[in-house]
N, C-alpha and C positions, 0 to 999 in steps of 0.2 A: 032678537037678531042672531043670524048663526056666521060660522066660518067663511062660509062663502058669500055670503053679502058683505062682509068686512076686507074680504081678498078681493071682492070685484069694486070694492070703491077704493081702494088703496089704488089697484090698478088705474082706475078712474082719473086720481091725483097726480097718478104719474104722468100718466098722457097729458094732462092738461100744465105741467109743469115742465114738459118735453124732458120726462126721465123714462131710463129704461125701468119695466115695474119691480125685477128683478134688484132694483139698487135700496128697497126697503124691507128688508124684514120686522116680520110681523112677530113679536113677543107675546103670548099669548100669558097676561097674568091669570095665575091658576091658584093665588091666595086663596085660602077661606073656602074652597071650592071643594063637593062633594066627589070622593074618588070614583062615582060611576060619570058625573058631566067630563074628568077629566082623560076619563076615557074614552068616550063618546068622540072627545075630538082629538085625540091619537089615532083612532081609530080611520076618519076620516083624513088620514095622514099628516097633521100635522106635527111637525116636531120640534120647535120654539118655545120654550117656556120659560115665564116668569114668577119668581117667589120671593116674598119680605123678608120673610124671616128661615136662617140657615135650620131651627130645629123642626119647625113643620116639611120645609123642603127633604130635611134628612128622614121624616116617617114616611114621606109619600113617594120618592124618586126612584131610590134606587130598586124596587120591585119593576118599575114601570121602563126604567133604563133599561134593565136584565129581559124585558117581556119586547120590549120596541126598538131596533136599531134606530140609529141616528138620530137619537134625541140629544140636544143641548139646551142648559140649563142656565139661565142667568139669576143673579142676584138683583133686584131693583129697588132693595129697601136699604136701609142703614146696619152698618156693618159694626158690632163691638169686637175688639183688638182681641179678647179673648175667645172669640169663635174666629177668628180669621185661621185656622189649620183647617176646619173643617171646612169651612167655607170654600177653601182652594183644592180640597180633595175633591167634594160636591159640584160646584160649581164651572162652567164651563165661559161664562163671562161677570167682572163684579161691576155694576153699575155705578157704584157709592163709593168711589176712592174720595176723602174729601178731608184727611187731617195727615201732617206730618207721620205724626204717631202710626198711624193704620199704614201708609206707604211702608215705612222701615219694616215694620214685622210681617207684611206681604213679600218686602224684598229679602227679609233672614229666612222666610217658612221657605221662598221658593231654593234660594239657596240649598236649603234642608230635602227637598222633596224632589227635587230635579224641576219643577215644572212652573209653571205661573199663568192663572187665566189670563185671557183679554181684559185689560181693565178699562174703565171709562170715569174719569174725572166728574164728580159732583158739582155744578156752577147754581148756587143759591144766587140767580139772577135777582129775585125780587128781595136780597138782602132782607130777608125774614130774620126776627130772633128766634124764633120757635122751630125754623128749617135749616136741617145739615147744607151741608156744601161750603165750599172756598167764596168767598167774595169776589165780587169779576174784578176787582183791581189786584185781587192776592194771585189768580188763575195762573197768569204767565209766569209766575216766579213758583208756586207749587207743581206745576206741567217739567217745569226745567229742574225738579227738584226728583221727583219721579224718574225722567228721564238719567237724572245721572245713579239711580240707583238701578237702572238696567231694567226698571218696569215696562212691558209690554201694556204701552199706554194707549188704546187705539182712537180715542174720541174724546166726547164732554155729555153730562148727562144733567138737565136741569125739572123741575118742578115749578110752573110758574105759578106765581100767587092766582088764588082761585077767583077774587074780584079785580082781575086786572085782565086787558087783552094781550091773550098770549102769542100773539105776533111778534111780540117789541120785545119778549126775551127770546122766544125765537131767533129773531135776528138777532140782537147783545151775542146768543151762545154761537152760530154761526161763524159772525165777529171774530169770539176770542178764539174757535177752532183752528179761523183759517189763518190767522195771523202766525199761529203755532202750529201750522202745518198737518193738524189731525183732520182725518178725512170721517169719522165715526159722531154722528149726533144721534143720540137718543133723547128724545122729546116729541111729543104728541101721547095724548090718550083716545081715551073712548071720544070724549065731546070733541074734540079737535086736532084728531090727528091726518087730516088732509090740509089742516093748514101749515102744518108742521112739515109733512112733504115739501109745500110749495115752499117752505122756505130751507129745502136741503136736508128733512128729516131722513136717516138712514135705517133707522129701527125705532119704531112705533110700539109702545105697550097697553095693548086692549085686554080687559079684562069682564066686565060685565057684561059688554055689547057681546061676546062671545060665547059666553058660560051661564049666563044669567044673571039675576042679580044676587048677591052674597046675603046670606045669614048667618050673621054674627053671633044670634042667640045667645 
């Protein structure tokens, strides 16, 4: 599957959920992925990008920043407090705000650095022990806690359990957005990120459907 079968069913989703198609963007995860696929599709203009991890991101970006205007780079993986400097140099939005701890030292670096990405709050809707994120009942009281450190908080960003339908945290995350006034949802993947539109997805993160599939070797 390439770029443009994935931007024509996005579009697809939107029409059929009466949005404008301009109101999702497309993340285009670029983990694991070899530097000529990821050029291939810079190349075809796209400029969206998503990465797990801050030290793969730091060997592959910044050649391809300095080569391609208006690329922006998001984090979509889990975030350790001790690369959060890098990570806010690097990165242009962090997907994975999801513990006290990581909030304060994104709000001291930004202090430090003049600046602060877009962040988006982590919701472990399916209350996983083995997945990051806030608890939906912890959400509103960590969102307002964020908020008063002056974090530039734009959304919520969930992972739903892989044996469960991801509708019903879909809407849960939705839920706790709108209640809290964030207009910013990231959710939906490769298998189900038109249903994530229909339910108010604003940034969709496709990686294999795009790139191929990953070898991990």
């Amino acid at each position: 599957m390439a770029l443009t079968e994935i931007t024509d069913r996005i579009a697809q989703a939107c029409a059929e959920a009466g949005r404008a198609p301009d109101s999702v963007t497309l993340v285009a995860i670029s983990k694991v992925q070899p530097l000529e696929r990821v050029e291939a599709v810079l190349g075809q203009g796209h400029r969206v990008y998503g990465e797990n991890k801050v030290q793969e991101a730091a060997g592959k970006w910044p050649d391809f920043k300095a080569r391609y205007d208006g690329v922006k780079l998001h984090l979509v993986g889990p975030l350790q407090s001790n690369k959060t400097r890098q990570a806010m140099e690097l990165f242009d939005v962090i997907h994975s705000v999801d513990r006290p701890k990581l909030a304060n030292t994104i709000a001291r670096i930004a202090q430090e650095i003049g600046h602060c990405p877009e962040l988006f709050v982590q919701v472990n809707t399916g209350e996983e022990d083995q997945k990051a994120g806030v608890l939906p009942g912890d959400a509103d009281a960590f969102v307002a806690e964020c908020r008063d450190l002056d974090l530039p908080v734009r959304g919520l960003m969930c992972i739903p359990p892989v044996d469960e339908t991801p509708s019903v945290h879909f809407a849960l995350l939705a839920k706790i957005a709108e209640r809290n006034g964030l207009a910013g949802l990231s959710m939906g993947m490769s298998a189900d990120f038109e249903e994530a539109i229909a339910f108010g997805a604003t940034h969709v993160r496709v990686g294999s459907a795009i790139f191929g599939e990953r070898d991990y070797g």
